[in-house]
N, CA, C and O of each residue as an XYZ file, in Angstrom:
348
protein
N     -56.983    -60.744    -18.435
C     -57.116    -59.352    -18.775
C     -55.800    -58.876    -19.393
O     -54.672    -59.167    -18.996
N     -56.140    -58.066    -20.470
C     -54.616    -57.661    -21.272
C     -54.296    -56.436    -20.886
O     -55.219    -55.622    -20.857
N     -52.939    -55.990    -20.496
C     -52.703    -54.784    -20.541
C     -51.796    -54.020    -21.104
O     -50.629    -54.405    -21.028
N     -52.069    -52.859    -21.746
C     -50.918    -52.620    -22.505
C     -50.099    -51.736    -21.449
O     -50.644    -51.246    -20.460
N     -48.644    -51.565    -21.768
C     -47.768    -51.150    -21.635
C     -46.731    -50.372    -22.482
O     -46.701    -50.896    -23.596
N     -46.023    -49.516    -22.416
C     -45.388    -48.441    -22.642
C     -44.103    -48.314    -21.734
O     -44.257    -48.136    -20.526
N     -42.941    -48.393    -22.237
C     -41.966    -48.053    -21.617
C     -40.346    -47.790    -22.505
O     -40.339    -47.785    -23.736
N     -39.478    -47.653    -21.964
C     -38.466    -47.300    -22.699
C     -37.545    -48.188    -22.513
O     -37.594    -48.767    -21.428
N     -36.703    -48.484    -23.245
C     -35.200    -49.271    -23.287
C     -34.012    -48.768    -22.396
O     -33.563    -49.531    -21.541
N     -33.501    -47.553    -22.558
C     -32.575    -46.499    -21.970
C     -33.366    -45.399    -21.858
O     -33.430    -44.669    -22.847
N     -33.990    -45.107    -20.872
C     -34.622    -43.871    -19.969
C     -33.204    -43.088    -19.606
O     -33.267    -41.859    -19.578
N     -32.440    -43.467    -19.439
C     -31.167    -42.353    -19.303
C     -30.848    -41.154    -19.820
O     -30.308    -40.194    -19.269
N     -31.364    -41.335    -21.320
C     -31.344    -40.405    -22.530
C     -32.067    -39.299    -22.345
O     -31.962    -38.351    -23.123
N     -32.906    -39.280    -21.275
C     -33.930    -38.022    -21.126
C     -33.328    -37.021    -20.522
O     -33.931    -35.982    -20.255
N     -31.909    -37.244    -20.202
C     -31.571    -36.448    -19.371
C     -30.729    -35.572    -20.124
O     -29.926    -34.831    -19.556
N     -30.878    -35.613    -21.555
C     -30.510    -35.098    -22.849
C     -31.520    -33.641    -22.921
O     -31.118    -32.562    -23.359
N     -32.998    -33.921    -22.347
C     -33.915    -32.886    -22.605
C     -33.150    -32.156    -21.726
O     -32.639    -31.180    -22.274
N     -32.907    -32.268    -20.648
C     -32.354    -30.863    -19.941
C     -31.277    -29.831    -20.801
O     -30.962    -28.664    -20.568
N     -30.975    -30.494    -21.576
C     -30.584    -29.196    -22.704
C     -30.729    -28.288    -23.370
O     -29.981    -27.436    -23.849
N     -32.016    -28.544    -23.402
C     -33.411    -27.684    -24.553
C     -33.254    -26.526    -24.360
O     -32.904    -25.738    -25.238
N     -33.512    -26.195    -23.046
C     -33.530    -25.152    -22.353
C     -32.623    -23.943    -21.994
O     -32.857    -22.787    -21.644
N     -31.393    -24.729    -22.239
C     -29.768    -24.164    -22.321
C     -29.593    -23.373    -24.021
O     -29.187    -22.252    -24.328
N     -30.144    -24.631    -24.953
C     -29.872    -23.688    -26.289
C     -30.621    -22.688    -26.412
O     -30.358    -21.810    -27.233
N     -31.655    -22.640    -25.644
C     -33.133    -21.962    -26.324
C     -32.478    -20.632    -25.962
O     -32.255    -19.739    -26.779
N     -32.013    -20.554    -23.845
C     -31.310    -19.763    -24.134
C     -30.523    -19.029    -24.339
O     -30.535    -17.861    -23.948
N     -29.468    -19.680    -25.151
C     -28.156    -19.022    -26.097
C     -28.478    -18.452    -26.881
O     -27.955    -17.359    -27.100
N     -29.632    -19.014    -27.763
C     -30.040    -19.016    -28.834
C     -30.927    -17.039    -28.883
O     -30.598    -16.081    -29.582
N     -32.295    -17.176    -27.606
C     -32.461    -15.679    -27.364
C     -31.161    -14.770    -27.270
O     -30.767    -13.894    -28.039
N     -30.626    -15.247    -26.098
C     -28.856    -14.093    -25.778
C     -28.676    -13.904    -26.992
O     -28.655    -12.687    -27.178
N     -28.524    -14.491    -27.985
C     -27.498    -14.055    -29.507
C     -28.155    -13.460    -30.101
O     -27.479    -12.721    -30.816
N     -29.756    -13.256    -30.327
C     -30.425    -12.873    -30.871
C     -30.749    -11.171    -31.029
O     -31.032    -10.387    -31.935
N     -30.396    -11.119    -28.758
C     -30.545     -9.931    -28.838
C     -28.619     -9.134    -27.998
O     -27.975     -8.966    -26.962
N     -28.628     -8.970    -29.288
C     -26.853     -7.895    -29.137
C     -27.399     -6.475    -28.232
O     -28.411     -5.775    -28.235
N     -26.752     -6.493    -27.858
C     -26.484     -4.973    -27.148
C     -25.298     -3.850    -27.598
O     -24.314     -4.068    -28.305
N     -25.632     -2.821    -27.082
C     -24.618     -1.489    -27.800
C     -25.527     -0.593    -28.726
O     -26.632     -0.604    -29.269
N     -24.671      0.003    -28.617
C     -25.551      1.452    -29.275
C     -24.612      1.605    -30.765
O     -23.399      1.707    -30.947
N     -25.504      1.575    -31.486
C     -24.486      2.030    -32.649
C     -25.822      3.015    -33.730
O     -27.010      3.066    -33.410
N     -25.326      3.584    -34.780
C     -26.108      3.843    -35.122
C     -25.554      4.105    -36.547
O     -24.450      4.579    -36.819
N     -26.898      3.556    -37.733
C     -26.121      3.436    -39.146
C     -27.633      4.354    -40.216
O     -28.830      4.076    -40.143
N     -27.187      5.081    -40.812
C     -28.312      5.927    -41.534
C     -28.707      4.573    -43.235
O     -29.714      4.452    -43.932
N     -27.653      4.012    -43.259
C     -28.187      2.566    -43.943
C     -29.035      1.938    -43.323
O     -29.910      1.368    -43.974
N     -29.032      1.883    -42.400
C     -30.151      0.733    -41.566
C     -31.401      1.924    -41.735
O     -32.312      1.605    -42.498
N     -31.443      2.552    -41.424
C     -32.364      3.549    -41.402
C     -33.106      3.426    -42.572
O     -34.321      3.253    -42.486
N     -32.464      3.500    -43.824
C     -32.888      3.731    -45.049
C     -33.490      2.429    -45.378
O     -34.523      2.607    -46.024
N     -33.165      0.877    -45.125
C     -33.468     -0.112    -45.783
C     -34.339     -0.655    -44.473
O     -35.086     -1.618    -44.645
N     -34.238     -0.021    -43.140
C     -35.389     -0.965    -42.575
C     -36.538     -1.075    -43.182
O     -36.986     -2.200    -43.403
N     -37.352      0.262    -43.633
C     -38.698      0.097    -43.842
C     -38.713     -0.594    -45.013
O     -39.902     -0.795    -45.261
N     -38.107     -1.014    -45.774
C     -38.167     -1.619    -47.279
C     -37.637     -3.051    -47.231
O     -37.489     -3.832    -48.171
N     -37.377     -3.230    -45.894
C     -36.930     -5.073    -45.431
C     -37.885     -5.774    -45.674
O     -38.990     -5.230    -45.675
N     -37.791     -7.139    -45.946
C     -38.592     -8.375    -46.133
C     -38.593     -8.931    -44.671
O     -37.479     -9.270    -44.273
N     -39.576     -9.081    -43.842
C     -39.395     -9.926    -42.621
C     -39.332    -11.170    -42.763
O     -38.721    -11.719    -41.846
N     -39.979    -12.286    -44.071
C     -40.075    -13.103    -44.152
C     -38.870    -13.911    -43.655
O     -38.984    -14.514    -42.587
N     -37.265    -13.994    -44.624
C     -36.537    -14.603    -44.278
C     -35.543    -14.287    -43.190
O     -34.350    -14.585    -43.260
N     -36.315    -13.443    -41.823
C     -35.891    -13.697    -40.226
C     -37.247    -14.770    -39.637
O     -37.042    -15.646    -38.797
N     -38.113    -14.601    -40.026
C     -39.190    -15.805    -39.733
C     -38.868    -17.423    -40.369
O     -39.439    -18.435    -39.963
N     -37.928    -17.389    -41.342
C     -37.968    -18.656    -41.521
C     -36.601    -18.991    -41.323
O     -36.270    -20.121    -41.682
N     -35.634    -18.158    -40.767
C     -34.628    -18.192    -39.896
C     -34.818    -19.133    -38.408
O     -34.411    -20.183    -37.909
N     -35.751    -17.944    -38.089
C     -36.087    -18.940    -36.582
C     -36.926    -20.060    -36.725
O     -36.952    -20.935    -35.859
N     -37.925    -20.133    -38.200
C     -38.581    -21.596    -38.103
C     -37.484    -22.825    -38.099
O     -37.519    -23.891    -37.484
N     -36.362    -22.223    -39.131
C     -35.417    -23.401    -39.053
C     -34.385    -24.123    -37.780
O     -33.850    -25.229    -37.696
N     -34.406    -22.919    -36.869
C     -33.629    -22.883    -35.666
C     -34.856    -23.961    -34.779
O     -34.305    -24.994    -34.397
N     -35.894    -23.911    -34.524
C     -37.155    -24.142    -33.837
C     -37.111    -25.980    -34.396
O     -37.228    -27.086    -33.869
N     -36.893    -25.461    -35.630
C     -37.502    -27.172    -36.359
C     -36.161    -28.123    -36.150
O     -36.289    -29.344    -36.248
N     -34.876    -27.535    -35.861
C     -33.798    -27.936    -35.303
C     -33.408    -28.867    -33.706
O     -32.629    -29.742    -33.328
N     -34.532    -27.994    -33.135
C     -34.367    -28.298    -31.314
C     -35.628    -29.664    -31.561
O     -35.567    -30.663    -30.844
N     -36.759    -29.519    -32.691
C     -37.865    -30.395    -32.679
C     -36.846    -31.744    -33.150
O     -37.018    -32.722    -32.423
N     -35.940    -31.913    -34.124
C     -35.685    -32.571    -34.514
C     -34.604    -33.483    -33.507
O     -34.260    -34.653    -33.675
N     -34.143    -32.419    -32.268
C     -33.179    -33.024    -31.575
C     -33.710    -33.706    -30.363
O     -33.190    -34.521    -29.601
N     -34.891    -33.151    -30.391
C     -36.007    -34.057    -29.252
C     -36.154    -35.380    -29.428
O     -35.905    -36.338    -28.696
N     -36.781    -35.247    -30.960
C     -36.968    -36.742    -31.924
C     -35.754    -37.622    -31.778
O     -35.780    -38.839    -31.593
N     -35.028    -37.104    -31.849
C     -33.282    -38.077    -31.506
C     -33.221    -38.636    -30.023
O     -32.902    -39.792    -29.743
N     -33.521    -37.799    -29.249
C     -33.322    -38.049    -28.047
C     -34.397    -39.191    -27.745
O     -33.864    -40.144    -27.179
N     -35.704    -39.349    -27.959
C     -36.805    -40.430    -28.142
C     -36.255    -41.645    -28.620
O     -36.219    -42.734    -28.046
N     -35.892    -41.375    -29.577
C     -35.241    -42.497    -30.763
C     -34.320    -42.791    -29.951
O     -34.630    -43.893    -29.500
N     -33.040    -42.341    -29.341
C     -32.214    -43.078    -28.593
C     -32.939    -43.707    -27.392
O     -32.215    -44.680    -27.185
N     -33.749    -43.751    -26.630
C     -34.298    -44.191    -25.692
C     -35.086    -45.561    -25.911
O     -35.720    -46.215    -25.083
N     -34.908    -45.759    -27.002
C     -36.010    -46.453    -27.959
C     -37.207    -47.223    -27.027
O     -37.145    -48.234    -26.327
N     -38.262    -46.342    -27.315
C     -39.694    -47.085    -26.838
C     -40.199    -47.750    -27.519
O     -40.328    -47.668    -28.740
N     -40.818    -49.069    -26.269
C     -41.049    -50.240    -26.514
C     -42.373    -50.463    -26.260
O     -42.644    -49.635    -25.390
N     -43.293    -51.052    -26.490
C     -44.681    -50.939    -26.429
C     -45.252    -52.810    -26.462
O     -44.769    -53.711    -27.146
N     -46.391    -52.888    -25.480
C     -46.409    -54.393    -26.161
C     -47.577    -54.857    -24.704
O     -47.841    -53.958    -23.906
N     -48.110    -56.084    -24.515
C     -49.149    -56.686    -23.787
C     -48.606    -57.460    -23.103
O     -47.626    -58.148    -23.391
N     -49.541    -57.400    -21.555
C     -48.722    -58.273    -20.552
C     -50.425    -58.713    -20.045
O     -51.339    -57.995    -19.638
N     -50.353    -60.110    -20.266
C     -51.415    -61.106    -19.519
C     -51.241    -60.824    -17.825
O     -50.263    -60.956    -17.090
N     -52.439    -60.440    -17.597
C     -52.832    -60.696    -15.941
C     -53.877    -61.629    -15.800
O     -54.808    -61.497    -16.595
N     -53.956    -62.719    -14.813
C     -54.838    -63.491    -14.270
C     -55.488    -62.760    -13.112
O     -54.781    -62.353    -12.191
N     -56.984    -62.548    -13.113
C     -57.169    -62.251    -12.021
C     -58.096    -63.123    -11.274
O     -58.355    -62.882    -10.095
C-alpha cells in the first residue's frame, strides 16, 4: 500500500509566522494617527479625492505580508514523496 506524505525540511521557520501579526499591527497603529488638527484644505479637496490610490496602497502593503508568507514556506522547504507499507 502506497502512502503519500507531506512534510517539511526545517519546520523551525514557522516560527517566522508569528510575525504576521506584529506587522499587521503596526501597520493598523500607523494608519490610524491621532490629534486633532484641523485644515480648511482638507476640507476643500476631500470630496474631490480619488480613493483609488489608498486602496492600492493597502493592496500593495497586503500583497507584501502574502509574499513574506511565501518566503517563509520556501525556507522550510516542503518535501513531498511515497512511502511503501507492507501490510
Amino acid at each position: 500500500m502506497d502512502v503519500m506524505f507531506f512534510r517539511f525540511a526545517n519546520p523551525g521557520y514557522f516560527w517566522f509566522l508569528l510575525l504576521i501579526p506584529v506587522f499587521l499591527f503596526f501597520y493598523h497603529r500607523s494608519r490610524h494617527r491621532t490629534g486633532i488638527y484641523y485644515s480648511v484644505i482638507e476640507d476643500l479637496t476631500s470630496e474631490k479625492r480619488n480613493k483609488l490610490p489608498g486602496l492600492i496602497f493597502h493592496l500593495l502593503y497586503y500583497l507584501k505580508v502574502f509574499g513574506f508568507i511565501l518566503v517563509i514556506f520556501a525556507l522550510a522547504r516542503p518535501q513531498h514523496g511515497f512511502e511503501e507499507k507492507k501490510i
